[in-house]
C-alpha positions, 0 to 999 in steps of 0.5 A: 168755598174758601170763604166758607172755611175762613168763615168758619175758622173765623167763628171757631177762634170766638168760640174758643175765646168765649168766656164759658169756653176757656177751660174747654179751649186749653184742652181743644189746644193741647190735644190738637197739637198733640195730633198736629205731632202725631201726624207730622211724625207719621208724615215722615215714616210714611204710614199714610193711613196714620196720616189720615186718621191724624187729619180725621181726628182734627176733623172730628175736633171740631164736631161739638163747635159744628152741633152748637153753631149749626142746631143753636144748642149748648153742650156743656163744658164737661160734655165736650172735654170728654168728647175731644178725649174721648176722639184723641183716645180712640183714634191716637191712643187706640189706633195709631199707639196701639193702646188697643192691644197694650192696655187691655180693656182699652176699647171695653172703656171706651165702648162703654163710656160711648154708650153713656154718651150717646144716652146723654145725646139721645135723652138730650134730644127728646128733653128739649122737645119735651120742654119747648112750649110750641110742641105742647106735650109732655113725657112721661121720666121712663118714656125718656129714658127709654128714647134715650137708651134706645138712642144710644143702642141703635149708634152702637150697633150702627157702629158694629155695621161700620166695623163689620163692612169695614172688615169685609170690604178694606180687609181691615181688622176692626172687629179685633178676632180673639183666641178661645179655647172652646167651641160648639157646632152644629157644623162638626158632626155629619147628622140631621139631628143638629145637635152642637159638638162641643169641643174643649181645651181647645189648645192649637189650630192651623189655618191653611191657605194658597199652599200655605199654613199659620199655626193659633196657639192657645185655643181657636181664632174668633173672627170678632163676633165676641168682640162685636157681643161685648161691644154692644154688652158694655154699650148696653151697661153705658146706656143703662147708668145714663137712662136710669140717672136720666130719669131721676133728673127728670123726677127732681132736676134740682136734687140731680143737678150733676146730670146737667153737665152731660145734657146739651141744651137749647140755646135761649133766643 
């Protein structure tokens, strides 16, 4: 097992040492002692679960070097800056700094660049088979789109699984609740006719629990369905500016040239 890793290790220093792969080693170096900060920081105040998401993210540094060394593929430099961003956003400047509830939109441009992402991987996917030789077929520009919106769709909602079991079994926060002003329910009148009352101006509740009562100022507490919905809708919009640019590299991959900064390749035998 230590062998492995010093192997590894070994080979993830080359990588880095590669000429095509220095711009991208600045970045990879520059993050990862940021985090290596973050986490002997969050060591010494004791927040162990900051501890762990620090150790995570190094470990999910290290994702685009695995993909490359173990499917013999090549990402583009672009792609993987984004992606060692992307990872240090989410988990350091969303999590650990809060930046989720600082800035807002924070995770609205996250999510939606994620959907731009996971389109580039899924079109990717079908783009290299659709040009290897030894598959004999070929797509059609919209069939691939379509596989790589699809694709892209399907991490996301796979990601609001995660967050929703998270929330239901670690009593965690994942799914972030939002304070509304306006509701409608079937559940609020006592008829058979299940016709939706419809509150307005909604501007105070109470919550009362084991003898106790916590006041929501400012409208009714959502328990994080419109958090999950705008996810899944700016996913949607990340996906969509993908697929569509997607197509048209297909139709004229000479004239759409900038696409292939965002596309892994197969590496050459």
């Amino acid at each position: 097992m230590f062998k492995k890793a010093k192997e590894f290790k070994k080979r993830l220093a080359e990588y880095y040492k590669e000429e095509r792969n220095k711009k991208v080693a600045i970045f990879y170096t520059v993050l990862r002692f940021l985090v290596i900060l973050c986490l002997i920081r969050e060591i010494f105040i004791g927040n162990y679960h900051n501890v762990f998401l620090c150790i995570l993210t190094l470990i999910l540094f290290v994702i685009p070097f695995f993909i490359e060394d173990k499917f013999k593929v090549t990402i583009p430099n672009v792609l993987e800056i984004i992606i060692l961003l992307f990872i240090f956003s989410a988990e350091i400047l969303g999590e650990i700094q809060n930046f989720y509830n600082i800035i807002p939109n924070w995770d609205t441009l996250l999510h939606t660049l994620n959907g731009f992402l996971s389109a580039a991987i899924g079109f990717s996917l079908i783009d290299i088979l659709n040009r290897a030789d030894k598959f004999h077929i070929e797509l059609s520009p919209i069939f691939v789109a379509l596989v790589a919106f699809c694709f892209s769709m399907t991490v996301g909602v796979v990601w609001e699984f995660f967050e929703y079991t998270a929330d239901s079994l670690l009593s965690t926060d994942m799914q972030k609740d939002t304070i509304i002003n306006k509701i409608s329910s079937v559940n609020l009148e006592d008829k058979d006719d299940f016709v939706p009352k419809v509150i307005k101006d909604i501007n105070k509740t109470t919550i009362y629990y084991d003898n106790k009562s916590v006041t929501v100022h400012d409208g009714y507490l959502d328990i994080g369905l419109i958090d999950t919905m705008e996810d899944l809708e700016v996913n949607f919009v990340g996906a969509i500016i993908f697929s569509v640019l997607g197509y048209f590299y297909i139709k004229q991959r000479d004239k759409y040239k900038g696409i292939e900064h965002f596309i892994p390749r197969k590496k050459k035998a």
